[in-house]
N, C-alpha and C positions, 0 to 999 in steps of 0.2 A: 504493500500500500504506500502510494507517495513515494515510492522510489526515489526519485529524482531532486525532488524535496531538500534534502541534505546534504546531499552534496553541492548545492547551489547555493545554500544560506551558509557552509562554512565558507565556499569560497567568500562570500561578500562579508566575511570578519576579516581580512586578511585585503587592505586597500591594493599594497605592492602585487598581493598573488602570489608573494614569498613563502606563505604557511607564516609567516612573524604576525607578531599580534601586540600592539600597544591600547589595553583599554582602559578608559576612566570610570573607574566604582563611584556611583553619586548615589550609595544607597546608604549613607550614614543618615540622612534624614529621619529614616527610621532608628535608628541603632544611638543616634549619640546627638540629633537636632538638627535645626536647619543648616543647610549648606548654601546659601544664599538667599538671599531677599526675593522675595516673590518679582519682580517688578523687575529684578536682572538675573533672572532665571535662562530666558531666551539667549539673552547674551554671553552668559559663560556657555552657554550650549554652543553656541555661533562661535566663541573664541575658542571650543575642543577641534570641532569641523575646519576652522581656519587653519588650527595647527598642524594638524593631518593625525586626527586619534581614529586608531580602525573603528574603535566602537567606546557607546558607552552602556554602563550598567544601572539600571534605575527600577524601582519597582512599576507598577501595573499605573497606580492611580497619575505617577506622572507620565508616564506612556501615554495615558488618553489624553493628558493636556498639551504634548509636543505639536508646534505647527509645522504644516505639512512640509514646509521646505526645509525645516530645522536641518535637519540629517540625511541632506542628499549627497555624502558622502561619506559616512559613517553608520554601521552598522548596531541597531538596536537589542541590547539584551535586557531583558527582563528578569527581576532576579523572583526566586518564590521563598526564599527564606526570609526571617524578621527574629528577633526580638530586639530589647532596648534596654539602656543601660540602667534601668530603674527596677529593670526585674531581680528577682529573689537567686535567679542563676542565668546569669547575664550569658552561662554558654549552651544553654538548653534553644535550641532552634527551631521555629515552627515553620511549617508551611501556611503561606498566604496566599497564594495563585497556584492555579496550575498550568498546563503546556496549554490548553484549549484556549483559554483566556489571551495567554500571548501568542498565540495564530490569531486568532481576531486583530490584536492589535500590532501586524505584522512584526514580529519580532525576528532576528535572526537567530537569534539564540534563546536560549534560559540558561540561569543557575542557581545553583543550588550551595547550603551551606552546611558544613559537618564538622564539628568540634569531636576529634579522636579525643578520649580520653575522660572528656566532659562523665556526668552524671546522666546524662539521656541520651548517649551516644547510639544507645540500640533501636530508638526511635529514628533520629536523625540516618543512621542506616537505612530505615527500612524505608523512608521517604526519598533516599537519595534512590534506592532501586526501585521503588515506584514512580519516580519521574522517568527515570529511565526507562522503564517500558513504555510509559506515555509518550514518550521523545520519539522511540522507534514507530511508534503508531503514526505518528502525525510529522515526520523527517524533520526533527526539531534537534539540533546540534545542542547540547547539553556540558556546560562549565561547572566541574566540581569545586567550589572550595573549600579544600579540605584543609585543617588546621589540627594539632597538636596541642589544648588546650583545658585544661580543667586537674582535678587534682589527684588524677596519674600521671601526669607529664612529669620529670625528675627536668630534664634538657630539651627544650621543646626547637634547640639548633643542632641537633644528633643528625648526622646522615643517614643513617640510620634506622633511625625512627622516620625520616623523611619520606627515604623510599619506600618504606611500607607505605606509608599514607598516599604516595601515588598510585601506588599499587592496589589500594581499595577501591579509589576513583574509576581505576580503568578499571575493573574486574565486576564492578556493579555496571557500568556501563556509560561512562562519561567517555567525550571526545576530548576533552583537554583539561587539565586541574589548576588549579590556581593555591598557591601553600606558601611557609614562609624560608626562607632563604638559611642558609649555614653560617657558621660561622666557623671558619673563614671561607667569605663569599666563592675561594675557589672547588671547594668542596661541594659544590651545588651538580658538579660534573658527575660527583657518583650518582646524584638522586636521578639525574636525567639518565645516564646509563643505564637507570635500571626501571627506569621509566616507556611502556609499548605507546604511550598518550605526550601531547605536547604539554610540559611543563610552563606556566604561567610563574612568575617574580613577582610575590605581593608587597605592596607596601614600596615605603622608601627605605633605604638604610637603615637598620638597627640601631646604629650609633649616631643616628641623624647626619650625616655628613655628607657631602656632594652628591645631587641625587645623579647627573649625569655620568658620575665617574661609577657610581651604583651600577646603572643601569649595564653600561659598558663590560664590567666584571663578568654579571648573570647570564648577559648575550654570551661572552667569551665562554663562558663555562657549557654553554650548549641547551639554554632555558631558549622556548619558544617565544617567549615575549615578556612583557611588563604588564600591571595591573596598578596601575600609581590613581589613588583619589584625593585624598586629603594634603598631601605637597603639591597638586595640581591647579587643584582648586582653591586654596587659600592661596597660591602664587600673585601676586601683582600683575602677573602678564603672565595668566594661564596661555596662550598662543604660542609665543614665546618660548617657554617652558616645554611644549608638549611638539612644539617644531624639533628641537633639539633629541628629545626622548625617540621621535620619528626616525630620526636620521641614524641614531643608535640602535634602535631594533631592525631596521629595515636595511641594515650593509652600509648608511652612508658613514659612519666612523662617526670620533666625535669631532665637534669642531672645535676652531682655536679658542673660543675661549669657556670652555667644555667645563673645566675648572673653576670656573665660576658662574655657572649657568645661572642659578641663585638669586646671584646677585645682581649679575648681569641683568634681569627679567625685567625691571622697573628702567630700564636706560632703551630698553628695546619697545614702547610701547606704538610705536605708529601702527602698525597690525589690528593692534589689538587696546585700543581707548575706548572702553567700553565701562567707564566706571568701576574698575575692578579694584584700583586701591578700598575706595569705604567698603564695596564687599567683603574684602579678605582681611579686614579691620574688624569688620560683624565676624566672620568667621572663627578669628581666632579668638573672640570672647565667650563664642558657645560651643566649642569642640574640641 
């Protein structure tokens, strides 16, 4: 059924056609508050597209409010996991949508979230293989994020323990996983070796530091892409920022001033003047 389905919607995650993948997570809204002001919501959407982001991640209810040209070059995923940072176990995950839901509102993708280790992990299992069959049914490309978190985790930067968690991903039936990174970043090369799915780079740097020299590491080590939300979006010159990130998942190296991307972002704004200082100003007071 829908054969053809899937293989269409991965290609359109993937802008270059390289199989690389740089996506922006803007599903903290749910999980930790807003990520910007209602009223410059369009615009940081317009500054991910400007910069060249394969895709972004968002739940359903903002899916129905994207206008229609938002993302005519960027590919839509829908996420189905939530909870929030107010709950009694901030790593117990539920489903909120399902794959049907986002075929209606054309999505390229879904994902899914799964805390190894957690207190309700065995739930969160059984949800991630029930989208999964739902995915096959309806050639719906399926992003695991799997994570290492709750209070069996002893090192949740074990390679270790990495590759297993990739290995659940694929084995329940995701096409690519999204988890968090080793330390030392070069060690991320075992998780992928032992990885049959393309491995996703969450987050920015552990230690907070250059997120472009970051990203550069993870490629080198053999991860299929990036998953950067929160250093993107609070960025001064998310465009900017996510240009840079482009050129590093996608072969083009980094550039010369790679090392300070950062900083660089607020000197680079003709692109991308979309009021994004007072945003990323609200930003950092709620997240």
């Amino acid at each position: 059924m829908l054969k053809t389905g899937k293989p269409l919607r991965l290609r359109r995650l993937s802008l270059a056609g390289d199989n690389r993948h740089l996506f922006v997570p803007l599903d903290h809204s749910v999980s930790d508050g807003p990520v910007a002001p209602a009223g410059q919501w369009d615009d940081l959407l317009r500054a991910l597209v400007t910069g060249g982001a394969d895709g972004i991640i968002v739940h359903k209810g903002r899916a129905r409010a994207l206008a229609p040209d938002v993302l005519r070059n960027c590919a839509l995923v829908v996420h189905l996991s939530a909870s929030t940072a107010c709950s009694a176990d901030v790593d117990a995950k539920v489903l909120v949508g399902d794959v049907e839901e986002a075929v209606r509102l054309g999505a390229d993708a879904v994902s899914v979230h799964v805390n190894i280790g957690s207190d309700t992990e065995r739930q969160q299992l059984a949800d991630l293989g029930a989208v999964a069959r739902s995915c096959d049914t309806w050639g719906m490309p399926l992003i695991a994020m799997v994570y290492p978190r709750g209070p069996r985790i002893e090192n949740p930067r074990d390679p270790a323990l990495l590759a297993h968690l990739v290995n659940v991903a694929a084995d329940l039936g995701a096409d690519m996983v999204k988890t968090s990174v080793t330390l030392p970043l070069d060690r991320m090369a075992e998780v992928v070796a032992h990885s049959p799915i393309p491995v996703l780079a969450a987050g920015g740097p552990p230690d907070g530091s250059d997120l472009i020299e970051y990203g550069a590491a993870v490629m080198a080590a053999g991860c299929g892409g990036l998953a950067v939300g929160r250093r993107i979006f609070s960025s001064p010159s998310p465009a900017s920022l996510v240009s840079r990130l482009a050129a590093v998942v996608h072969g083009g190296g980094r550039t010369a001033e790679a090392g300070t991307a950062d900083s660089a972002d607020s000197a680079d704004k003709s692109s991308d003047d979309m009021s994004m200082t007072n945003y990323s100003t609200f930003v950092a007071g709620v997240v």
